[in-house]
N, C-alpha and C positions, 0 to 999 in steps of 0.2 A: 640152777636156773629157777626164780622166781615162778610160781603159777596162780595166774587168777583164774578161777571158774564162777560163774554167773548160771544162777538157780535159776532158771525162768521160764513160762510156757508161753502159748501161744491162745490166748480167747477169745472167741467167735463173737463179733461185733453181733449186737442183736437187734433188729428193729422194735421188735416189742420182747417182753419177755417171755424166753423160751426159743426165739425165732429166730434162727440167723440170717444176718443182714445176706441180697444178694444183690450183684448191679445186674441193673441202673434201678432199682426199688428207689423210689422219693426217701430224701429224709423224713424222720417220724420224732412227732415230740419226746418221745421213748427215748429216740436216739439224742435228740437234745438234750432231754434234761440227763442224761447216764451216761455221753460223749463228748459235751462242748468242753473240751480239757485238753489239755498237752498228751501228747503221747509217739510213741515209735511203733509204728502198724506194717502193716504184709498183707499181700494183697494174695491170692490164690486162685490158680487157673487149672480147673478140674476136667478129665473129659466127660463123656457121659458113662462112663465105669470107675468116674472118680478116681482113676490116677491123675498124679500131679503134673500137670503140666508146663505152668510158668509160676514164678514168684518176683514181686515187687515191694519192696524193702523201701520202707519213705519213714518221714519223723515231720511233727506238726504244730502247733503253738495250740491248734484247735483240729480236733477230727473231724466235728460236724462240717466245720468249715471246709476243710479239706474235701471230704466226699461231695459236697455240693460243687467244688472245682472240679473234681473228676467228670460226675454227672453233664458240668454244663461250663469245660472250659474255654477263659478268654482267649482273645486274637493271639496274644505274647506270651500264653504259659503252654510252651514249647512241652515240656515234660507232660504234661496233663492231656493236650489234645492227641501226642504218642499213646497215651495208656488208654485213652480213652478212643481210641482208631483199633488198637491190640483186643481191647473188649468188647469192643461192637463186633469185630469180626470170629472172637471167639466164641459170643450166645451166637453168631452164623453158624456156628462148626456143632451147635449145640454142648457147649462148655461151660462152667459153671463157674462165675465171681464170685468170691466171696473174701470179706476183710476180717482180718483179726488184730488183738491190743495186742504188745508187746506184755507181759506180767511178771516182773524179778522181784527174789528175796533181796532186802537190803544187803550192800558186800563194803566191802569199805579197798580205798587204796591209797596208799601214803596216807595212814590214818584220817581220811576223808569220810564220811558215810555217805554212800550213794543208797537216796529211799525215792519211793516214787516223787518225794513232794519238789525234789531237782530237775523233774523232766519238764517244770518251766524255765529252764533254762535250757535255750538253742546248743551250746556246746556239747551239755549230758546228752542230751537227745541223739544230738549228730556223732559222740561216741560211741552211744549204745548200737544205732542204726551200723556203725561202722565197724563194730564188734560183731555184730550179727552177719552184714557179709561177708566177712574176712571167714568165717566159720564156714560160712554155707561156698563160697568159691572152691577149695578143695574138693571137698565132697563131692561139685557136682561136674568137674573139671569136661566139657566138652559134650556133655550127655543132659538128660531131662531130669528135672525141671529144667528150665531156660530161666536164666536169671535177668529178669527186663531190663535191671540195672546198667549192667553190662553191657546188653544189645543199645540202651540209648545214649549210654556214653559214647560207644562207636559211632552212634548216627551224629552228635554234637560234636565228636572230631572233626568225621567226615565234613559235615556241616561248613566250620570254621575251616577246614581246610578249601573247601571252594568258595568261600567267601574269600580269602589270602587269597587265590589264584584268579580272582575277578578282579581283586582290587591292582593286581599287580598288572594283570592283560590291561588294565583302564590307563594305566601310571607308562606303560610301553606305548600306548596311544596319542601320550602326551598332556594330559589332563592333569589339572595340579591338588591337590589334597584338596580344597574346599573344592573343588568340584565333584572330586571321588563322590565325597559327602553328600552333596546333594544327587547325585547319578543310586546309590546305594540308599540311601532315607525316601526316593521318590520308588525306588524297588521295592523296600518295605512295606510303604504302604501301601500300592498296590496288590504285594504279596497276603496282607491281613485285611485287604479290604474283603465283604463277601460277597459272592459273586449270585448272582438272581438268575 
């Protein structure tokens, strides 16, 4: 059997230097000018004895960009207003955010080189990100950390599964496909309208 192995650590996003990033801290020009780049980050949920509690495994075209979604996301980024409900309620519990870059030694496969300057491309990214959980699943099979990934994939099942089961109760009612439509598009926006 073939084996790749991938050199790589994990580096504490920093707001200034020295300082590691923590949510919901503002972005800082620091973090600008030494973030606004592609990259595969991890998100880390401490308690207040600093064990590990939850991890969040994402990949980005931009990170600065990205953290400002976390910080403050839209009506429709479903994944982000999750992490960002996880992390409001974790500084509750007195837990501690914090993000790190993804850092590998160049590897090459089928004579490819994989160096940092590929992680502007979405597929390397979404490889690496996908090499990274596939590692950390075993390891943490059932037990802590909590792999966020995992828990939101279950909720966007769930999710789509009761959306199937609304459109099919609509479709039993007797309602024809353009009507679904608009019965579901008039849920929506009500659902992301915000509420005063």
């Amino acid at each position: 059997m073939n084996s790749l192995e991938i050199k790589y650590h994990w580096a504490d996003v920093q707001s200034s230097q020295g300082v590691t990033y923590r949510f919901p801290e503002k972005v800082t020009d620091f973090m600008k000018e030494k973030y606004t780049r592609p990259a595969v980050y991890r998100w880390t949920v401490r308690s207040a004895t600093l064990s590990l509690r939850a991890l969040y495994v994402g990949e980005t075209d931009n990170l600065v960009r990205r953290v400002g979604q976390y910080l403050s996301p839209g009506a429709r980024q479903a994944t982000n207003l999750r992490l960002k409900a996880y992390f409001d309620a974790a500084r509750g519990r007195d837990e501690r955010i914090e993000l790190q870059a993804f850092e590998f030694e160049p590897f090459e496969i089928n004579k490819v080189q994989f160096t940092r300057d590929l992680l502007g491309h979405s597929h390397v990214r979404k490889m690496l990100e996908n090499f990274i959980l596939a590692e950390l699943y075993p390891s943490v099979a059932g037990g802590l950390p909590v792999i966020l990934n995992q828990v939101f994939k279950q909720d966007t099942e769930r999710s789509k599964k009761r959306e199937d089961d609304a459109v099919a109760a609509l479709k039993k009612l007797g309602l024809t496909d353009e009507q679904i439509v608009r019965v579901t598009q008039a849920a929506l926006i009500s659902k992301t309208k915000p509420r005063v």
